[in-house]
Each structure stands twice: as C-alpha cells, then as structure tokens.
N, C-alpha and C positions, 0 to 999 in steps of 0.2 A: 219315978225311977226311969221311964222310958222317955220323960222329958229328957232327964241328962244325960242320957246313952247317946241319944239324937242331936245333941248339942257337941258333945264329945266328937259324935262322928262329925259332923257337919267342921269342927275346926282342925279336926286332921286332915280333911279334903282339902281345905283352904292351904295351910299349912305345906301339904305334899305340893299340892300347885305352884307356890311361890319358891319352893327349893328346886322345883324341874324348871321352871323360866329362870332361875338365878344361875345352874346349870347348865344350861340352852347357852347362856349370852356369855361364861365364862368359856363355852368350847368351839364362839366363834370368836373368840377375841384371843384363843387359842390358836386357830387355825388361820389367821390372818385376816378374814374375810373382808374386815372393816378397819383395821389396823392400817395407820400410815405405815409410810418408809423414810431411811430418807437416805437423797443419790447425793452425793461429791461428787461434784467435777472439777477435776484439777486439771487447767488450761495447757501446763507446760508451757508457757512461749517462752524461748531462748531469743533474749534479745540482742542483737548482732553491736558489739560495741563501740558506744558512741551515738547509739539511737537517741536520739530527742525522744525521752518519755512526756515531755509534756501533750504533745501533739494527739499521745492515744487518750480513751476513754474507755472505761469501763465498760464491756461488752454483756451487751443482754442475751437472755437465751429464753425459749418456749418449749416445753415438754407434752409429747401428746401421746395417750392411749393408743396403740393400734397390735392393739392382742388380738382382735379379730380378725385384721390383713392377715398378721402372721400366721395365725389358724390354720387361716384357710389356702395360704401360698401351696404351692404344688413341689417349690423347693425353696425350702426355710433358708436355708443358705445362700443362695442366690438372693434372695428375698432382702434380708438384712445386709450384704456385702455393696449393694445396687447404690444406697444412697449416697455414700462417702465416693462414688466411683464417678456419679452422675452430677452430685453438687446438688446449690438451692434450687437451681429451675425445678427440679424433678420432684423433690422436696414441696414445691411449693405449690403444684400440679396432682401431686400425692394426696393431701390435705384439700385442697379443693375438690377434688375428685371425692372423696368422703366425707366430705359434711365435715370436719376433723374441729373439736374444737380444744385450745391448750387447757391444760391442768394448771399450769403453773406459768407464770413470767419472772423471771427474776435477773435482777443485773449485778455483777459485783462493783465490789467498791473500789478496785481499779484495776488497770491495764493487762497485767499479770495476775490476775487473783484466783480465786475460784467459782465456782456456783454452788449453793447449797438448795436442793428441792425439797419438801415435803410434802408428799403426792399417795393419793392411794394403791395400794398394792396392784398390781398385772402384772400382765404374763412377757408384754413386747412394749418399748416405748420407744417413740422418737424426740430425738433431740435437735432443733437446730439452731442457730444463733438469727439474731435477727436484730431491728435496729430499736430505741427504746419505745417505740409504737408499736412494735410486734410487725415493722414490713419487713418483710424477707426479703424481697431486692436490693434492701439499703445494708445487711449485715456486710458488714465491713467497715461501714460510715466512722468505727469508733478510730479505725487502725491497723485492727487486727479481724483475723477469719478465721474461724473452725468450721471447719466440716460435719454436715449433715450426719448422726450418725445413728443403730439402732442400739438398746442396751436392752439386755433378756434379764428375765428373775432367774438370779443363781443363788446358788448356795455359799458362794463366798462373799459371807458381809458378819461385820463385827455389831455390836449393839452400840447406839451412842449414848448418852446420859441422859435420856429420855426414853431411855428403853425399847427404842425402837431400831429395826432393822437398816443397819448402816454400809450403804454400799459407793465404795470409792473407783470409781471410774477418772480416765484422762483424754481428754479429747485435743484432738491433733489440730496445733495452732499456730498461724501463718502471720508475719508481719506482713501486712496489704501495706504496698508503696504504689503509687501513682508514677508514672513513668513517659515520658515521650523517645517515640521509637518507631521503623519505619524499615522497608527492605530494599537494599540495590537491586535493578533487575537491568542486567542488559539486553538487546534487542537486533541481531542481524540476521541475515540470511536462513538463518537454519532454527531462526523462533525465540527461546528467550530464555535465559538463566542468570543466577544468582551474581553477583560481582562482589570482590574482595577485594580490598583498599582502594576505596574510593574516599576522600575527605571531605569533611564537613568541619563548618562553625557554627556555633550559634550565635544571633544576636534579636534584640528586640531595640524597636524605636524611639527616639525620644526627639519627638517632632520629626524633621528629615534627617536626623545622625544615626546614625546604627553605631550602637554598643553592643560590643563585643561580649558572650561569655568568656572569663579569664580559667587557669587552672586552679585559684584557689576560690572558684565562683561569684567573684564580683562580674562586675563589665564596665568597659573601657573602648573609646574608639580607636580604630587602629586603619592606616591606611594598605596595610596590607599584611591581611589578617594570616596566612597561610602562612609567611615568612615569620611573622611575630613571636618569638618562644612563649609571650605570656598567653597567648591565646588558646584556648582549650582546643581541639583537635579530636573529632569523631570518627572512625575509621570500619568501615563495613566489614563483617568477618568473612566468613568462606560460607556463609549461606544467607551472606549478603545484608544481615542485620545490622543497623547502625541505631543506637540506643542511646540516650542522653544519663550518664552515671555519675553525675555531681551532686553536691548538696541538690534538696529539693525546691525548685521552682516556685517563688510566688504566685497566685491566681494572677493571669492577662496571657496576652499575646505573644508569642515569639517566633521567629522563621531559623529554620537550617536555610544553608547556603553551602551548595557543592564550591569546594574552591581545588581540587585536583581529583581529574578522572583516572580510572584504571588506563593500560595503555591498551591502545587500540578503539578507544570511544571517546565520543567528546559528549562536555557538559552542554544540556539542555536549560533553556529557561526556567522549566517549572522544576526542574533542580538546585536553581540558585536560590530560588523562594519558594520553600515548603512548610506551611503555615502550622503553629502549633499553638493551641488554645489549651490552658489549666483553668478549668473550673473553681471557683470558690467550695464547691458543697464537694465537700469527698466520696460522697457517693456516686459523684458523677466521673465518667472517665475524662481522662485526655485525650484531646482529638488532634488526628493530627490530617491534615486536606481534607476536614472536615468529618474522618474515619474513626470512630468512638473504640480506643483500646481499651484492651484488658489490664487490668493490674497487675503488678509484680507478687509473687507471693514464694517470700521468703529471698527475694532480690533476686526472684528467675523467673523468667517469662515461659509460660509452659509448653511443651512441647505440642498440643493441637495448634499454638497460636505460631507456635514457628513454622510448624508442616503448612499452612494458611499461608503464610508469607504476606499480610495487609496489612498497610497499606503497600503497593509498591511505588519505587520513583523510578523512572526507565533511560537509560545510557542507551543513544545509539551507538552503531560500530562507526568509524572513519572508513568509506567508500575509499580506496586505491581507484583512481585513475584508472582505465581502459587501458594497455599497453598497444603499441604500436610499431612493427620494425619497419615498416617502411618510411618515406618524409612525410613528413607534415608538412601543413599548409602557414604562412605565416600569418596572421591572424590581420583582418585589414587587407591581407592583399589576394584575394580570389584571385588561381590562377584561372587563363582562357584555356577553355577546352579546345583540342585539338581540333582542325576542319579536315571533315570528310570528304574525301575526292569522291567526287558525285561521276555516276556511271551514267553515260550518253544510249545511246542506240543501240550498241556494237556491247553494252555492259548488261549485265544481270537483271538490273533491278534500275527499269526507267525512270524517268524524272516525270514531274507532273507535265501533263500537254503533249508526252513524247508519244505516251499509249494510241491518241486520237491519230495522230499520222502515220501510226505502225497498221492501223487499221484500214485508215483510209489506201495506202499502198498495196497491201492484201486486196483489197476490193478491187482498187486497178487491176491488178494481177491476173485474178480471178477470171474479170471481163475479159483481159484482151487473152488468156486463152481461151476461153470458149469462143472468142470469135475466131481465131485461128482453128481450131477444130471444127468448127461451121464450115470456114472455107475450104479447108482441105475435102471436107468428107462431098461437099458440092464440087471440087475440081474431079473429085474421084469419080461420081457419079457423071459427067460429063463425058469422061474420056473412055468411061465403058456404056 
C-alpha cells in the first residue's frame, strides 16, 4: 500500500510540473516576449507623369533593433525626429557607432511597392533603405530614396493571417533624379553675387563638331546656337542657378557654353566651357568642373544645396573707362613738354656752375673790405 501511495505521489509531481512549464511558455507567447511581428511599409512614391518606370528597381531596405538607444536618450523625441532630419550619413554613423547589426534585409518586388518584415518584437527600430548589399551610401542606386526613419511599438496594429501582430507604416519616398546644374556668380568691386539671365547651351563633341542639345533633347550642329529657336536655352534664376531640365542625359561628357551675359558683365572663358560628366553607375553623382552634386529629390534641388551655391561660374563686371574733361592726348603723338625759362643770377633758383662764382664774388667782396678797413683804421692811427 505504501508502495502505491508513493507512486501515486511521485506521478502527480511529474504531472503538476509539466502543466506549470506548459503554463510558463503559453504566458510568454502571451505576453510577446518571443512572438514575431510583422511591419508594412508602404513606400507611397507618387510618380511624376511620364517617368520612365523602367529605369527604377526595387528598393531594398534593413531594419535594426535600437530599443536600447532609445531607452536610454535623454529626449525620446528628439531622439527619433533626428534621423529623417539628418539623412543616411547619420544613419550610417549611428549603426557603426553601435555595433548595430540588421534583423532583417528585404527588397520588394518593384519600384512602387512595399516592404514586408518579420522581425522580433522591441520597443524602437530603425529603418533605412539601402542598396541590395545592404551599403547605405549607394541607397538610391535603384531610383528612388526614403528617408531614414524610427518606428515605436504601438498599440495600433491589426493581426495578419498568421496571427501575428500587423503594423502598417508609410515611409516618405523621393524620386532620386541625377541632374547637371551650376550657379552664376558675378564678380566687381564691391565682392560677388548671384546673376540672373545669364544663357547657356549645351552641347557635347563628336570629334571637333559640337552638337547642340535641341528642345525636344536630341542634338544638332548649329552655327549659331543663341539665335537658333531649336536650340535649348538655360537661363540662371535670381539666385543664379542654371540647371539642365531635359529628358535625362546618357553616361559621357558634356560642356555648357555661356553664349549671352547679364548686362554689365562680360563672358569669361571658363564660361564658355564648363565641363559636365554623367556617370554610368547611379549612385555616382554628376560632376560638373569636376564638383560631384547632389541629386534631385523629387525634381528639387534642396535648399542646403542652394544656400551652398557650388559649383560657381564667375562673370566679371565691364570696367567703364576712367572719364576725363580735360584733352586728351592723341595716341602716337606725345606732346613736347613746355621749356622752362631758366633763372640766371639775378633769378631765384641758380643754374648748375652759377653757385661757384656767386661764391667766388663773395670772397672777393669779403677781402677787399677788410682791406679797406685795414687801411682806414692805419690812416687813422697815423693822423692822431
């Protein structure tokens, strides 16, 4: 009897055990602890029409844990507003700075699409796009750009058919265009500022001919491209920007060419030929005097890059002539300077040679009074 009591006990022990661990692991899968999630992102891009979809690609993106950054910030808000403000570099400085390693890489399946993550539950994550290697210098390469940005665990998320916690986020996304663009600066007396309507063409070589860019962007020689209506025509705004807004540029070489200055300045050489290079690889910029620009995003050049004003091209002013009211001289014929009546003995200011015999006269002078004074004062002394 005391055998089977003891056996009895012994499989209720067992028994409690395995319903308190099957308990344990049903109120952490309760509680999220080890439970996926899963994030939508929906890209938004509103593509401007007429864009050539072919040209973009499917943008990848990397998701990373930084619940403990956030923790620990000193103002959670500032904290998380920072990245979308500051962009990749900071982003990418961030992450190295921490040891930071992705949860997840995932690309969609094109241009427009979305991202879907399945990643483990936290408290802060970041999000950035990146290129399909996961470099973050190159996000862009596809086309398109989103911004850095952070997403918190909230309480607004639906469950998806996998029963897990479904949260749809939209991150703010940029058509990245490649652009060649450059700032007028004039240059006189009083130091240097922006110039408005200044003209340009473009054209690129083909051997010694320059072709012209046209307005419906082919190219065409022209001998005089200014005058020519089919010619495209670039004109600096009021802070001096002169930007190429055609169809986009094949990879090679191309020069702007000032061909009418503002008034009051004239064109410089290295205005007539201002070098512009398009890179094959889209992550690389366009350079233009060899000045590596930024991208367009959203077909606007952002305003740090305008406040920058670089590269600049420089207009001097046209010097005016020195005015004159009295005559001029006729150029070739130096007149003779007037001759100065030279003053003798009797004048001011002696001639060379005159001084010595004004001298020597004095000396005579001199002598023969003292000799008259000799003699008188000895006639004197005789007569008394």
């Amino acid at each position: 009897m005391k055998r089977v009591l003891k056996l009895l006990f012994m499989i209720v022990a067992f028994m409690t055990a395995v319903f308190a661990g099957s308990g344990q692991a049903s109120a952490d899968s309760t509680t999220g602890i080890t439970q996926n999630i899963h994030i939508h992102i929906s890209l938004g891009l509103n593509l401007p029409s007429g864009t050539d979809v072919t040209k973009l690609r499917a943008p990848t993106f990397e998701i990373y844990d930084i619940s403990d950054q956030f923790n620990e910030a000193d103002d959670p808000k500032e904290f998380t507003e920072k990245f979308p403000l500051v962009g990749q570099s900071y982003a990418k400085n961030f992450i190295e700075k921490h040891s930071l390693k992705p949860l997840s890489r995932q690309t969609g399946n094109k241009a427009n699409s979305s991202i879907d993550f399945i990643v483990p539950r936290c408290d802060a994550y970041l999000i950035v796009q990146t290129d399909e290697n996961g470099v973050i210098e190159n996000a862009g390469d596809n086309g398109t750009f989103t911004l850095p940005f952070v997403f918190l665990m909230n309480d607004d998320f639906k469950i998806d058919d996998q029963g897990r916690m479904w949260f749809q986020i939209k991150g703010k996304t940029s058509l990245v265009q490649r652009s060649a663009y450059f700032f007028k600066y004039g240059k006189n007396a009083g130091g240097e500022l922006p110039l408005s309507d200044a003209k340009f063409v473009l054209y690129r070589l083909d051997g010694s001919i320059k072709l012209y860019c046209t307005n419906n962007g082919g190219f065409k020689a022209s001998a005089s491209p200014l005058s020519d209506d089919e010619i495209a025509k670039f004109t600096s705004n009021s802070a001096g920007l002169v930007m190429y807004d055609r169809e986009s540029l094949d990879p090679g070489t191309y020069y702007f060419s000032e061909v009418q200055a503002p008034k009051g300045y004239r064109i410089t050489d290295e205005a007539r030929k201002i070098e512009v290079y398009i890179p094959k690889k889209m992550s690389d910029g366009v350079k233009v005097n060899g000045t590596a620009l930024e991208g367009l995003y959203d077909q606007k050049l952002s305003d740090g890059a305008v406040s920058a004003a670089k590269p600049r091209i420089y207009n001097y002013s046209i010097e005016n002539p020195p005015s004159n009211s009295g005559k001029t001289n006729t150029p070739g014929k130096p007149t003779t300077p007037k001759s100065v009546k030279k003053k003798g003995l009797w004048g001011m200011l002696p001639q060379t040679g005159e001084s010595k015999s004004i001298m020597a006269l004095l000396g005579i002078g001199i002598i023969c009074l003292v000799v008259l004074v000799s003699a008188k004062r000895r006639n004197y002394k005789e007569e008394h």
